[in-house]
C-alpha positions, 0 to 999 in steps of 0.5 A: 421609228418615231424620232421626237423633235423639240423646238427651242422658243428664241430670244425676245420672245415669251419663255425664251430658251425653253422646249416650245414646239415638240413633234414626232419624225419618221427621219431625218428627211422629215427635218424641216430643211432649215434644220436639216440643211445643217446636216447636209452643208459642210458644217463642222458638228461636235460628236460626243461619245462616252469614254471607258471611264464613263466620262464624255469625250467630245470631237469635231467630225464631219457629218451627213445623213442617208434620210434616216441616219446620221452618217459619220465616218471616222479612221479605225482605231481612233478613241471616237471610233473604240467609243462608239463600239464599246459605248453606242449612245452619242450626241451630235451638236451642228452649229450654223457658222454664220449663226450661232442661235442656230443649231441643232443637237441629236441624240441617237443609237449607233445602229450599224458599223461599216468598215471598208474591208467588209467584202459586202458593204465596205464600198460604201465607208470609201465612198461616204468619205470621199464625198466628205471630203467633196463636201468639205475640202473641195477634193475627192477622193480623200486626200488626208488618208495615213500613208501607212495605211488605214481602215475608214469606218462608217458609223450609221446612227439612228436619232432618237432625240432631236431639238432644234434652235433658231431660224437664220439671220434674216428670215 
């Protein structure tokens, strides 16, 4: 699998805000770590998915990645969770909240679904929504489960495009 990475050029400098670097990954752990630590810390990433009408309809999600996939994690039944089956390309934004000139967008393909009641592999949405809730709340397990009741669903995504912007303040 050959993901193309494009680098935006920063301000102040020549053809500032156009695609400077381009280059070809494997996977995500290929990420230069200041671009990935945008998927491993607990950043809050805009998803957008496409709605039946066609039109996008974007979601603040928690995010994470296996090395490969962009891991998301969401409750059965949801609109993102009908959008990302019915309709499997999305896009992620990350954006550094100390540093807005620093973000990253992926484009990619839902390559798997993982729902918690697969006999087989449903261990591993419970798990990856524990540790996000680890990640961002500081609690494991996850405390925000609907008390009737619900199905966690994990969405692996394969990244086919990704671009990059800034380095932090400071360096």
């Amino acid at each position: 699998m050959q993901i193309q990475v494009a680098d935006v050029i920063m301000p102040g400098n020549e053809n500032a805000f156009t695609t400077g670097q381009r280059w070809h990954i494997s996977g995500l752990a290929e990420l230069p770590e200041l671009h990935r630590s945008l998927l491993e810390k607990p950043v809050t990433a805009a998803l957008a998915t496409i709605k039946p009408s066609g039109l996008p309809h974007l979601t603040p999600v928690w995010v994470s990645h296996d090395g490969t996939h962009v891991l998301l994690n969401t409750k059965k039944g949801r609109l993102k969770e009908r959008n990302m089956r019915g309709r499997p390309k999305v896009s992620l934004l990350c954006v550094n909240p100390q540093n807005p000139y620093h973000w990253i967008t992926i484009n990619g393909t839902v390559e798997e679904v993982i729902e918690e009641t697969d006999s087989a592999k449903g261990g591993q949405a419970t798990t990856h929504i524990d540790d996000m809730a680890e990640r961002y709340l500081g609690k494991r397990p996850y405390p925000l489960r609907d008390s009737r009741g619900e199905v966690r669903v994990l969405f692996k995504v394969r990244p086919d495009y990704i671009m990059t912007f800034g380095p932090p303040p400071g360096s």
